[in-house]
DSSP file (Angstrom, degrees, kcal/mol; ACC not computed):
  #  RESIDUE AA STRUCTURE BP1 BP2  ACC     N-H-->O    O-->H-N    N-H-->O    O-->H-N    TCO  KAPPA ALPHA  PHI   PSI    X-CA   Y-CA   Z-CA
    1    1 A X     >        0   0    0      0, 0.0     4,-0.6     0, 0.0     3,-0.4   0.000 360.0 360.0 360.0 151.6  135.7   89.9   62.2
    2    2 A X  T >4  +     0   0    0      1,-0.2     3,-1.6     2,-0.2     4,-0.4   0.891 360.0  58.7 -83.4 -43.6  138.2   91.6   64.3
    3    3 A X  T 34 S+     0   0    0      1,-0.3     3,-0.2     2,-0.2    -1,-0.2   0.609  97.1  61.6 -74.5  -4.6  139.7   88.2   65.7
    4    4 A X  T >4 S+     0   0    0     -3,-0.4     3,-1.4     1,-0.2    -1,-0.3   0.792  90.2  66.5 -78.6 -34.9  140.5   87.0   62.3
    5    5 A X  G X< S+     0   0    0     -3,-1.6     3,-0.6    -4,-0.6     4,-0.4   0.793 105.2  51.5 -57.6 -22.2  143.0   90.2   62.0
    6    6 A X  G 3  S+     0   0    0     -4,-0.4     4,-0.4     1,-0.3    -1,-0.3   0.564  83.7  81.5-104.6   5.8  145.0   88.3   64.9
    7    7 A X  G <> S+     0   0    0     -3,-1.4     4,-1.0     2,-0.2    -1,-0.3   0.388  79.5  61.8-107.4  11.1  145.5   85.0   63.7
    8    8 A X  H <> S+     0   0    0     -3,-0.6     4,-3.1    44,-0.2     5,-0.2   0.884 108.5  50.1 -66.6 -59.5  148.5   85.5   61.4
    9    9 A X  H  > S+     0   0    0     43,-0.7     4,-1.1    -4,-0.4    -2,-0.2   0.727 110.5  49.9 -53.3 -28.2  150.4   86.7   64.9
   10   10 A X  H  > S+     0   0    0     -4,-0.4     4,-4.6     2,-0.2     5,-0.3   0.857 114.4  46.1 -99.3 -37.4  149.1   83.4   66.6
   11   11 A X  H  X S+     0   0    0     -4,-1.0     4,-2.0     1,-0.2     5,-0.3   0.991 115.3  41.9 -60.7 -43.3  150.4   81.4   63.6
   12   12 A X  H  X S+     0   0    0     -4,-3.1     4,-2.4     1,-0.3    -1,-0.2   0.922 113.0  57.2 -61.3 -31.0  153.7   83.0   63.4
   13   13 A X  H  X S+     0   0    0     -4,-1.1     4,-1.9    -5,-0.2    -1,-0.3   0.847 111.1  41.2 -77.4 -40.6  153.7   82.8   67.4
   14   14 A X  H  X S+     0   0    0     -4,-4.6     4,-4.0     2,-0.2    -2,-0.2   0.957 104.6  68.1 -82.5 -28.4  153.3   78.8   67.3
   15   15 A X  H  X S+     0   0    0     -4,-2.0     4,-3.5    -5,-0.3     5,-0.2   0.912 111.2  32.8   3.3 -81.6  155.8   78.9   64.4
   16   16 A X  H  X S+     0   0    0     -4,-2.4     4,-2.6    -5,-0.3    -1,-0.2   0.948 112.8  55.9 -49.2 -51.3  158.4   80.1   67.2
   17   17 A X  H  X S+     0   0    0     -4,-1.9     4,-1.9     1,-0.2    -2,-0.2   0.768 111.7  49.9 -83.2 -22.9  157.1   78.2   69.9
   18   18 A X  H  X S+     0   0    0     -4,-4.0     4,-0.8     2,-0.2    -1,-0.2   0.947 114.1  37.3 -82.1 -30.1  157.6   74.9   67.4
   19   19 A X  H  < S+     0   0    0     -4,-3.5    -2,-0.2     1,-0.2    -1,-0.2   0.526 114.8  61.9 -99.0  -9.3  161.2   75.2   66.1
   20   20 A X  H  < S+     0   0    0     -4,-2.6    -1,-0.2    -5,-0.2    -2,-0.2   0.842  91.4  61.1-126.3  25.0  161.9   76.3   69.4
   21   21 A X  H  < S+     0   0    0     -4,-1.9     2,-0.3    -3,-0.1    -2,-0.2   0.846  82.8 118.5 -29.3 -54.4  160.9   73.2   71.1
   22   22 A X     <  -     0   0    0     -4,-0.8    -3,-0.1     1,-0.1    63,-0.0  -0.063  65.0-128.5 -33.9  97.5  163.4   71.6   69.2
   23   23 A X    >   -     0   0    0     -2,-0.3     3,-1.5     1,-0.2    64,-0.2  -0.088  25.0-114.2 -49.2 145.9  166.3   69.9   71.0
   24   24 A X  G >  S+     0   0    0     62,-1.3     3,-0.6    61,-0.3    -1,-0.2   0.472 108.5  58.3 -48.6 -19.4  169.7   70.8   70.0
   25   25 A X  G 3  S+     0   0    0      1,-0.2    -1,-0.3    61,-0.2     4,-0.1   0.503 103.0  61.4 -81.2 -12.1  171.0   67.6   68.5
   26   26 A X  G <  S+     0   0    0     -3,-1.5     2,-0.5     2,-0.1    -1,-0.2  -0.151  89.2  79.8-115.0  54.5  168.1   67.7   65.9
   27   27 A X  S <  S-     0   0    0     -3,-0.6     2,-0.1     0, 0.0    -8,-0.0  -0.993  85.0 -80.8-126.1 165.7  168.8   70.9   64.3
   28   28 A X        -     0   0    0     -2,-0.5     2,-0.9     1,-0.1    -2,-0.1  -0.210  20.8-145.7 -21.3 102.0  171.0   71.5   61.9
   29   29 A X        +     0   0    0     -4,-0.1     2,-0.1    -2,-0.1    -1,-0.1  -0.794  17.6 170.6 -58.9  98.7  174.3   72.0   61.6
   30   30 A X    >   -     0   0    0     -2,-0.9     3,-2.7     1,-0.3     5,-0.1   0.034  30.2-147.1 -90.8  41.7  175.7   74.3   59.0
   31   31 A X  G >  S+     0   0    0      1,-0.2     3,-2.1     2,-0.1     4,-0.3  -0.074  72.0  13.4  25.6-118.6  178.8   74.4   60.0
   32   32 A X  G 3  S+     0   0    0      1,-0.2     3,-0.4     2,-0.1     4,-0.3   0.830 135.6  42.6 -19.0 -44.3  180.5   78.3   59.1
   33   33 A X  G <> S+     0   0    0     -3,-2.7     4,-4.2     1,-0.2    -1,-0.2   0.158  87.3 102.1-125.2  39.1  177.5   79.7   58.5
   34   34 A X  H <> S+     0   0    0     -3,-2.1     4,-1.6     2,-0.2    -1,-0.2   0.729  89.4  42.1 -66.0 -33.6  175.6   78.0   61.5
   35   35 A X  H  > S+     0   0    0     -3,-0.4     4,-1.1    -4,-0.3    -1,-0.2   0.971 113.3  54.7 -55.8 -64.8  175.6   80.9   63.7
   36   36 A X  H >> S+     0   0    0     -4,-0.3     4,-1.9     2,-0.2     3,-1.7   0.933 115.1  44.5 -42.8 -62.1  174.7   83.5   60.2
   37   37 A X  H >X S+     0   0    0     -4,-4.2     4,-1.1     1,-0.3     3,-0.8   0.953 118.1  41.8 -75.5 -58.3  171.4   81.1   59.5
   38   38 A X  H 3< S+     0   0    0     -4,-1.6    -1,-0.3     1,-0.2    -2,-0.2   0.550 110.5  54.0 -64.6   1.1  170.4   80.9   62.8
   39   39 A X  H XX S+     0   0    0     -3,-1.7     4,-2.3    -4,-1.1     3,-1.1   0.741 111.7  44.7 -78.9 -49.2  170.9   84.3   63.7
   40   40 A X  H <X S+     0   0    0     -4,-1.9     4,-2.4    -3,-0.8    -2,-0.2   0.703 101.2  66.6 -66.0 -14.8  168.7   85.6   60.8
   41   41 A X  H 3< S+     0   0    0     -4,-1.1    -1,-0.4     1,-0.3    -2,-0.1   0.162 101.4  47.0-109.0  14.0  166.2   83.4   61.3
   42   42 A X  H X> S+     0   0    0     -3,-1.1     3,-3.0     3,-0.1     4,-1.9   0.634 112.9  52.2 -92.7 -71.9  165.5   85.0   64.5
   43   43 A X  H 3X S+     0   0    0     -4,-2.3     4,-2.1     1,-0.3     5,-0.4   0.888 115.9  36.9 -43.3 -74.2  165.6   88.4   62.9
   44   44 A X  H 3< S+     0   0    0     -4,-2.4    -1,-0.3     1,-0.2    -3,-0.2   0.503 114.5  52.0 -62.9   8.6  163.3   87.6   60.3
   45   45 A X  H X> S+     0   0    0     -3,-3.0     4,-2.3     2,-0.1     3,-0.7   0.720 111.6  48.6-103.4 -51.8  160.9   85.4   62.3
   46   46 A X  H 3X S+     0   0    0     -4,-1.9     4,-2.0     1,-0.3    -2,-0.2   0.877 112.7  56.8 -55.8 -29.8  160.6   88.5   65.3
   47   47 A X  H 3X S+     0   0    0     -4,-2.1     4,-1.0    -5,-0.4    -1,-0.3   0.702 108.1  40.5 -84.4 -27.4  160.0   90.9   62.0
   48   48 A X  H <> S+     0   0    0     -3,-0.7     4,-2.8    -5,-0.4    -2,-0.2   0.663 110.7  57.7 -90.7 -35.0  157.1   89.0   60.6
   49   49 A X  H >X>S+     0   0    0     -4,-2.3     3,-1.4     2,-0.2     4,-1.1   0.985 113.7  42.1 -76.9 -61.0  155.4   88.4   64.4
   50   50 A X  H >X5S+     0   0    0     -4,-2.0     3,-6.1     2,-0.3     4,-4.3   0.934 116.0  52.0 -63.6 -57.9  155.4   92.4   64.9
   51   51 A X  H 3X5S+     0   0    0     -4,-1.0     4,-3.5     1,-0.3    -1,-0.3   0.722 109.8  41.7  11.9 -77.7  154.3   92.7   61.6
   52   52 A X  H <<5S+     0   0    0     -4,-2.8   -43,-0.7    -3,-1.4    -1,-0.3   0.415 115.3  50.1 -92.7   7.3  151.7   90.4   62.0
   53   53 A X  H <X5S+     0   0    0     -3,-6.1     4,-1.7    -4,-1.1     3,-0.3   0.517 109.7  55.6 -99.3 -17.9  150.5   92.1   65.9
   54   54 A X  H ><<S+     0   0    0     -4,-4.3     3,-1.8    -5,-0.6     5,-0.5   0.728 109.9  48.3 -83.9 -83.6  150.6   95.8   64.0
   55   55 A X  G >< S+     0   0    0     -4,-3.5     3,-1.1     1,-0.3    -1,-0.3   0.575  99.3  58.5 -25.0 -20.4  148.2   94.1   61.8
   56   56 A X  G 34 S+     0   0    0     -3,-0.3    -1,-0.3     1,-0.2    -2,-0.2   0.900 107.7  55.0 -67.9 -41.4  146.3   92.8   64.6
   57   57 A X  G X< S-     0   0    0     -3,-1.8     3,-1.3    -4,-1.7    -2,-0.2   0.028 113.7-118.7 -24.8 -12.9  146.1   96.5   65.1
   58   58 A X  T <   -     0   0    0     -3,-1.1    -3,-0.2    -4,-0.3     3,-0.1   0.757  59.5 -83.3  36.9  32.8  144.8   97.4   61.9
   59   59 A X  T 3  S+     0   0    0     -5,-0.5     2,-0.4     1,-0.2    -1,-0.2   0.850  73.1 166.6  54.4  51.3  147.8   99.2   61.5
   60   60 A X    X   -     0   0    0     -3,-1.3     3,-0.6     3,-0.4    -1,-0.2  -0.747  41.3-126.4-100.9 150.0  146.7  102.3   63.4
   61   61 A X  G >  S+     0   0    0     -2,-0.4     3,-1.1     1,-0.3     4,-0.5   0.868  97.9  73.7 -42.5 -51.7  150.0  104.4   64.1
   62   62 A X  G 3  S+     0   0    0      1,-0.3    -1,-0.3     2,-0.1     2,-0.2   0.705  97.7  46.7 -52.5 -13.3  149.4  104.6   67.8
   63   63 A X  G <  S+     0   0    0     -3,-0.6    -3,-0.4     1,-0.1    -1,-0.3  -0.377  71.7 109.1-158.3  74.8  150.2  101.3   68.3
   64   64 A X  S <> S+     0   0    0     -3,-1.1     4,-2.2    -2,-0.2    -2,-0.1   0.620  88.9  43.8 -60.6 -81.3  153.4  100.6   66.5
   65   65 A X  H  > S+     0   0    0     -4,-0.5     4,-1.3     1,-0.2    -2,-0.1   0.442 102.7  66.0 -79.3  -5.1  155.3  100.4   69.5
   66   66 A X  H >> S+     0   0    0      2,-0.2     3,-1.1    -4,-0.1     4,-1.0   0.883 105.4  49.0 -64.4 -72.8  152.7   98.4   71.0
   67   67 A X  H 3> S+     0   0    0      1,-0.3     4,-1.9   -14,-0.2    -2,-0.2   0.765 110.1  46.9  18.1 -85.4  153.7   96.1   68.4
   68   68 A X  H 3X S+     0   0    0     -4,-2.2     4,-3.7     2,-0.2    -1,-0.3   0.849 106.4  59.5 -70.9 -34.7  156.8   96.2   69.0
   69   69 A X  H <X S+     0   0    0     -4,-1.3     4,-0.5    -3,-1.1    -2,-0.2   0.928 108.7  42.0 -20.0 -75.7  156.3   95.9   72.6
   70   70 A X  H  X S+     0   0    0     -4,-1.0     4,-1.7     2,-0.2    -1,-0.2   0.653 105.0  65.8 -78.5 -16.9  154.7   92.7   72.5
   71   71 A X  H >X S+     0   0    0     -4,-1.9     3,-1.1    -5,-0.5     4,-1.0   0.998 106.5  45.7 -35.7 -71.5  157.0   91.3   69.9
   72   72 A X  H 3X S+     0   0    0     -4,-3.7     4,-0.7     1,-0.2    -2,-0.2   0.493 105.4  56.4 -95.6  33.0  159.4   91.6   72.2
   73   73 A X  H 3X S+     0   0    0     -4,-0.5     4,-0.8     2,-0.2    -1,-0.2   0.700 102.5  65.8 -66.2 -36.1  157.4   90.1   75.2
   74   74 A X  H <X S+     0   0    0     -4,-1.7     4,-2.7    -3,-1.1    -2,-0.2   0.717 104.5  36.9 -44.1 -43.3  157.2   87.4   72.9
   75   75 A X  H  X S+     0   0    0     -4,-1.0     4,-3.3     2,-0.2     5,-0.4   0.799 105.1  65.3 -89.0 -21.2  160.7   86.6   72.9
   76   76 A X  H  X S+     0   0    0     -4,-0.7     4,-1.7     2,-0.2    -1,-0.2   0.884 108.3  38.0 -54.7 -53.0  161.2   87.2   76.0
   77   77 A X  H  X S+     0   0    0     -4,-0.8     4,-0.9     2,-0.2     5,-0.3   0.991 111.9  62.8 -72.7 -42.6  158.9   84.2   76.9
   78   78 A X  H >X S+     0   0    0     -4,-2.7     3,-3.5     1,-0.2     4,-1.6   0.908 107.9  46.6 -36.4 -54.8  160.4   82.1   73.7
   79   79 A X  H >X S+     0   0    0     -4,-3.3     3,-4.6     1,-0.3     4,-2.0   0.971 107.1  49.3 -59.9 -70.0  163.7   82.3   75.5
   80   80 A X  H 3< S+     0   0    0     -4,-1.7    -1,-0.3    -5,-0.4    -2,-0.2   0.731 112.7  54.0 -44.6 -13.7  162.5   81.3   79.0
   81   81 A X  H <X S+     0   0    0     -3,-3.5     4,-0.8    -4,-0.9     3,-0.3   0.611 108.5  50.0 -94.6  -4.7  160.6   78.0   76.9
   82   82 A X  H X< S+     0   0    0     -3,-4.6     3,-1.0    -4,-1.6     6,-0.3   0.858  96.0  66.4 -98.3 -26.3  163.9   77.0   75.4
   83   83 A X  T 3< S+     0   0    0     -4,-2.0    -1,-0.3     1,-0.3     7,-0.1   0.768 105.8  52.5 -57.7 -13.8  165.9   77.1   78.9
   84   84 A X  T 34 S+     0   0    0     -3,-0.3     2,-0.5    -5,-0.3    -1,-0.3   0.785  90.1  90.9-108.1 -35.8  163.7   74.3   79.3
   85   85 A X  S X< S-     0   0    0     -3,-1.0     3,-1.6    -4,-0.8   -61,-0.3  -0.331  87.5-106.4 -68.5 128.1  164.5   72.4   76.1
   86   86 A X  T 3  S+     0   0    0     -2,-0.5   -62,-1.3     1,-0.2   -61,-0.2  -0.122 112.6  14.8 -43.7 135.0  167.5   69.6   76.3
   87   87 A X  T 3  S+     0   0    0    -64,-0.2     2,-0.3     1,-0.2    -1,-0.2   0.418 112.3 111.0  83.3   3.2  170.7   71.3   74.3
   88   88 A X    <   -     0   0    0     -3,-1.6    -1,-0.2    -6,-0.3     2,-0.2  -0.818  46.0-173.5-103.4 125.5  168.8   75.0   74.6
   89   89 A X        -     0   0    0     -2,-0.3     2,-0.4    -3,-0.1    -5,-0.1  -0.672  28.3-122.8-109.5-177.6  169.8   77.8   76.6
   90   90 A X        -     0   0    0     -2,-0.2     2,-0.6    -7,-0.1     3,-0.1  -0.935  36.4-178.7-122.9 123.8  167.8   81.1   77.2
   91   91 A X        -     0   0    0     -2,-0.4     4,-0.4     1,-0.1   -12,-0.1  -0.976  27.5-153.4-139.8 156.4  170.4   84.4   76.0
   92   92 A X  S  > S+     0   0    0     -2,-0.6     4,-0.8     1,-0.2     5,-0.3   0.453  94.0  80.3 -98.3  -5.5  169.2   87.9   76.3
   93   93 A X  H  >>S+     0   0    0      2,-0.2     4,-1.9     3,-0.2     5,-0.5   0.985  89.9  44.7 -51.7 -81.3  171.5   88.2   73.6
   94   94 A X  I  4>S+     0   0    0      3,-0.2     5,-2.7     2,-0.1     6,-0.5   0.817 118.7  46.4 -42.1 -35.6  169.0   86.9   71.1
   95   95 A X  I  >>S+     0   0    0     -4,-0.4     5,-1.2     3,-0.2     4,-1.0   0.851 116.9  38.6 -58.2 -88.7  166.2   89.2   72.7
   96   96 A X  I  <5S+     0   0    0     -4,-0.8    -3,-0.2     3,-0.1     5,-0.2   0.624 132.4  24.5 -19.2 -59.7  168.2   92.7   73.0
   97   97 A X  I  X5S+     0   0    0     -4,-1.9     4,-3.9    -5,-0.3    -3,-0.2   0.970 131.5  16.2 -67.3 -92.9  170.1   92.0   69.3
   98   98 A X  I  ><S+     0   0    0     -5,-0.5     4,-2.3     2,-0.2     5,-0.2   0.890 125.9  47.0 -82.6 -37.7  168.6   90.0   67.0
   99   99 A X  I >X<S+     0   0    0     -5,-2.7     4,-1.9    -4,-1.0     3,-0.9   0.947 115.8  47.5 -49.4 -87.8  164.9   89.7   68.1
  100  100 A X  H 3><S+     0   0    0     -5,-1.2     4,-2.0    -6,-0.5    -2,-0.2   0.857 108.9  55.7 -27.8 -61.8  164.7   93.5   68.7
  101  101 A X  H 3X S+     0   0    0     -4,-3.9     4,-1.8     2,-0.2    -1,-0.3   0.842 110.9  47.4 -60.6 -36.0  166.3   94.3   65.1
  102  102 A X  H <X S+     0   0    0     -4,-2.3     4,-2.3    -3,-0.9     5,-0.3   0.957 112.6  41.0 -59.0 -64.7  163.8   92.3   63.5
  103  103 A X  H >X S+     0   0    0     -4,-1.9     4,-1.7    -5,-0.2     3,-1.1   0.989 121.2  46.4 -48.5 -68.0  160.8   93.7   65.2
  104  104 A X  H 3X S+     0   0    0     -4,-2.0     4,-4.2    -5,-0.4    -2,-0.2   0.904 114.1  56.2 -36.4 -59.4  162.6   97.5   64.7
  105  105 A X  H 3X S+     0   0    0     -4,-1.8     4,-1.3     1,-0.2    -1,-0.3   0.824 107.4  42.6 -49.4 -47.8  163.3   96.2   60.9
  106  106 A X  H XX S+     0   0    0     -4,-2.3     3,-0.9    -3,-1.1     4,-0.7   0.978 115.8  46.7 -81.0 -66.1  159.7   95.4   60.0
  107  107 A X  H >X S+     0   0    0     -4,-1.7     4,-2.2    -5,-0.3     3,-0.7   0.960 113.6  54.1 -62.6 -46.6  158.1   98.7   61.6
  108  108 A X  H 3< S+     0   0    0     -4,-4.2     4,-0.4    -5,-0.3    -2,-0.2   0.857 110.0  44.4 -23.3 -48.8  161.0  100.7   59.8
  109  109 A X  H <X S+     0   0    0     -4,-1.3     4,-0.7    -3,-0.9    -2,-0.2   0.143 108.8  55.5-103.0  19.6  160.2   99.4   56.5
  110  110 A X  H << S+     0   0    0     -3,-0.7     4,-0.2    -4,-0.7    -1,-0.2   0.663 106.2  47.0-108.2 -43.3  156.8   99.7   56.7
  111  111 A X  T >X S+     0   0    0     -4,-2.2     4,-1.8    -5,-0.5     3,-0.7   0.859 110.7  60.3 -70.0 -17.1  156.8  103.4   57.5
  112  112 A X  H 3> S+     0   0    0     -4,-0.4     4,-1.4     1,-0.3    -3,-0.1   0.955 113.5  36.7 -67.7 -66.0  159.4  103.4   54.4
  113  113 A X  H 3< S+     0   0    0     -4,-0.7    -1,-0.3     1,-0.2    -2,-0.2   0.252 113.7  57.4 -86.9  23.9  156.8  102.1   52.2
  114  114 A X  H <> S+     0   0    0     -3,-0.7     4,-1.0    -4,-0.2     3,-0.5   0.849 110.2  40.4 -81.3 -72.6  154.2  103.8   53.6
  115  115 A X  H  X S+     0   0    0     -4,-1.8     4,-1.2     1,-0.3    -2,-0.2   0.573 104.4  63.4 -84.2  -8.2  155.4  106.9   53.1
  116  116 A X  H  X S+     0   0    0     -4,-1.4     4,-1.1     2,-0.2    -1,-0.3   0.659  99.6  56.6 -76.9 -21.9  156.7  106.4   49.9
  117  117 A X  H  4 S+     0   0    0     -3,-0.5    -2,-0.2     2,-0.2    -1,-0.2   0.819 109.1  55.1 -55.8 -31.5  153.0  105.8   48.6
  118  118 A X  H  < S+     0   0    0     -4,-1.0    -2,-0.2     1,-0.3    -1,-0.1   0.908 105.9  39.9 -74.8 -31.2  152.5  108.8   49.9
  119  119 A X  H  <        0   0    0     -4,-1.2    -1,-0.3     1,-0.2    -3,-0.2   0.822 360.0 360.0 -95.7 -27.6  154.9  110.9   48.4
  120  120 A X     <        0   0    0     -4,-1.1    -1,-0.2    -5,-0.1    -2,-0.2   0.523 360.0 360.0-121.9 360.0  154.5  109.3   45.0
Protein backbone atom coordinates (compact mmCIF):
# COMPACT_ATOMS: atom_id res chain seq x y z
CA UNK A 1 0.00 0.00 0.00
CA UNK A 2 1.24 3.22 -1.09
CA UNK A 3 0.10 5.08 2.31
CA UNK A 4 2.21 2.81 4.34
CA UNK A 5 5.39 4.22 2.36
CA UNK A 6 4.43 7.60 4.28
CA UNK A 7 4.14 6.75 7.68
CA UNK A 8 7.77 6.78 8.75
CA UNK A 9 7.59 10.80 7.66
CA UNK A 10 4.35 11.20 9.84
CA UNK A 11 6.22 9.49 12.76
CA UNK A 12 9.26 11.38 12.48
CA UNK A 13 6.99 14.53 11.90
CA UNK A 14 5.07 13.99 15.37
CA UNK A 15 8.56 13.16 16.75
CA UNK A 16 9.33 17.09 16.10
CA UNK A 17 6.07 18.35 16.77
CA UNK A 18 6.54 16.40 20.51
CA UNK A 19 9.93 17.57 21.79
CA UNK A 20 9.01 20.69 20.33
CA UNK A 21 6.05 21.19 22.48
CA UNK A 22 8.31 21.16 25.19
CA UNK A 23 8.66 24.21 27.43
CA UNK A 24 11.97 25.53 28.04
CA UNK A 25 12.49 24.93 31.73
CA UNK A 26 11.92 21.14 31.05
CA UNK A 27 14.66 20.46 28.79
CA UNK A 28 17.88 19.92 29.53
CA UNK A 29 20.58 21.67 30.25
CA UNK A 30 23.95 20.61 29.19
CA UNK A 31 25.70 23.28 29.97
CA UNK A 32 28.96 23.89 27.23
CA UNK A 33 27.74 21.68 25.02
CA UNK A 34 24.02 22.77 25.24
CA UNK A 35 23.93 24.68 22.18
CA UNK A 36 26.30 21.54 20.13
CA UNK A 37 23.42 18.83 21.34
CA UNK A 38 20.66 20.87 20.49
CA UNK A 39 21.90 22.06 17.42
CA UNK A 40 22.58 18.48 15.99
CA UNK A 41 19.59 17.24 17.03
CA UNK A 42 17.89 19.50 14.61
CA UNK A 43 20.27 18.47 11.97
CA UNK A 44 19.81 15.00 12.34
CA UNK A 45 16.09 15.00 13.08
CA UNK A 46 15.41 17.36 9.58
CA UNK A 47 17.79 14.53 7.85
CA UNK A 48 15.73 11.56 8.78
CA UNK A 49 12.17 13.49 7.99
CA UNK A 50 13.50 14.12 4.18
CA UNK A 51 14.68 10.87 4.26
CA UNK A 52 11.68 9.49 5.26
CA UNK A 53 9.34 11.97 2.59
CA UNK A 54 11.96 10.80 -0.45
CA UNK A 55 10.82 7.44 0.76
CA UNK A 56 7.31 8.47 0.65
CA UNK A 57 8.44 8.97 -2.88
CA UNK A 58 9.67 5.65 -3.49
CA UNK A 59 12.74 7.30 -3.99
CA UNK A 60 12.19 8.28 -7.56
CA UNK A 61 14.99 10.96 -8.42
CA UNK A 62 12.53 13.54 -9.66
CA UNK A 63 11.46 14.27 -6.47
CA UNK A 64 14.46 14.70 -4.32
CA UNK A 65 14.06 18.23 -3.98
CA UNK A 66 10.52 17.72 -3.45
CA UNK A 67 11.75 16.10 -0.43
CA UNK A 68 13.67 18.49 0.40
CA UNK A 69 11.13 21.03 -0.15
CA UNK A 70 8.75 19.82 2.16
CA UNK A 71 11.32 19.05 4.81
CA UNK A 72 11.83 22.39 4.95
CA UNK A 73 8.11 23.41 5.02
CA UNK A 74 8.14 21.31 7.80
CA UNK A 75 10.33 23.39 9.83
CA UNK A 76 9.17 26.16 8.85
CA UNK A 77 5.77 25.30 10.51
CA UNK A 78 7.89 23.54 13.67
CA UNK A 79 9.26 27.03 14.26
CA UNK A 80 6.02 28.97 14.05
CA UNK A 81 4.50 26.00 16.83
CA UNK A 82 7.34 26.72 19.16
CA UNK A 83 6.81 30.71 19.10
CA UNK A 84 3.82 29.54 20.75
CA UNK A 85 5.47 27.39 23.48
CA UNK A 86 6.33 29.11 27.00
CA UNK A 87 10.48 29.61 27.06
CA UNK A 88 10.42 28.88 22.96
CA UNK A 89 11.10 31.27 20.35
CA UNK A 90 10.71 30.72 16.49
CA UNK A 91 14.58 31.49 14.64
CA UNK A 92 15.00 31.25 10.96
CA UNK A 93 18.28 30.56 12.07
CA UNK A 94 17.39 26.93 12.87
CA UNK A 95 15.46 26.69 9.39
CA UNK A 96 18.12 28.33 6.92
CA UNK A 97 21.24 26.52 8.92
CA UNK A 98 20.75 23.62 10.75
CA UNK A 99 17.31 22.30 9.47
CA UNK A 100 18.36 22.84 5.75
CA UNK A 101 21.96 21.00 6.35
CA UNK A 102 20.19 18.12 7.56
CA UNK A 103 17.63 17.74 4.93
CA UNK A 104 20.80 18.68 2.16
CA UNK A 105 22.92 15.93 4.40
CA UNK A 106 20.57 13.01 4.02
CA UNK A 107 19.86 13.55 0.16
CA UNK A 108 23.75 13.96 -0.28
CA UNK A 109 24.60 10.80 1.32
CA UNK A 110 22.14 8.87 -0.29
CA UNK A 111 23.19 9.75 -3.76
CA UNK A 112 26.87 8.88 -2.23
CA UNK A 113 25.67 5.46 -1.53
CA UNK A 114 23.72 5.14 -4.32
CA UNK A 115 26.15 5.70 -6.60
CA UNK A 116 28.65 3.90 -5.03
CA UNK A 117 26.55 0.61 -5.49
CA UNK A 118 26.68 1.48 -8.70
CA UNK A 119 30.08 1.85 -9.48
CA UNK A 120 31.08 -1.15 -7.43
Amino acid sequence: MKILRWLPAAFVMLVIFLLSSLPSPDLPNFNWADKLIKKTGHILEYAVLCRTFWRGFSYRQDKRWSSWILALLYAITDEFHQSFVPGRHASVWDILLFDNLGALMSLWIAEAVASLKQSG
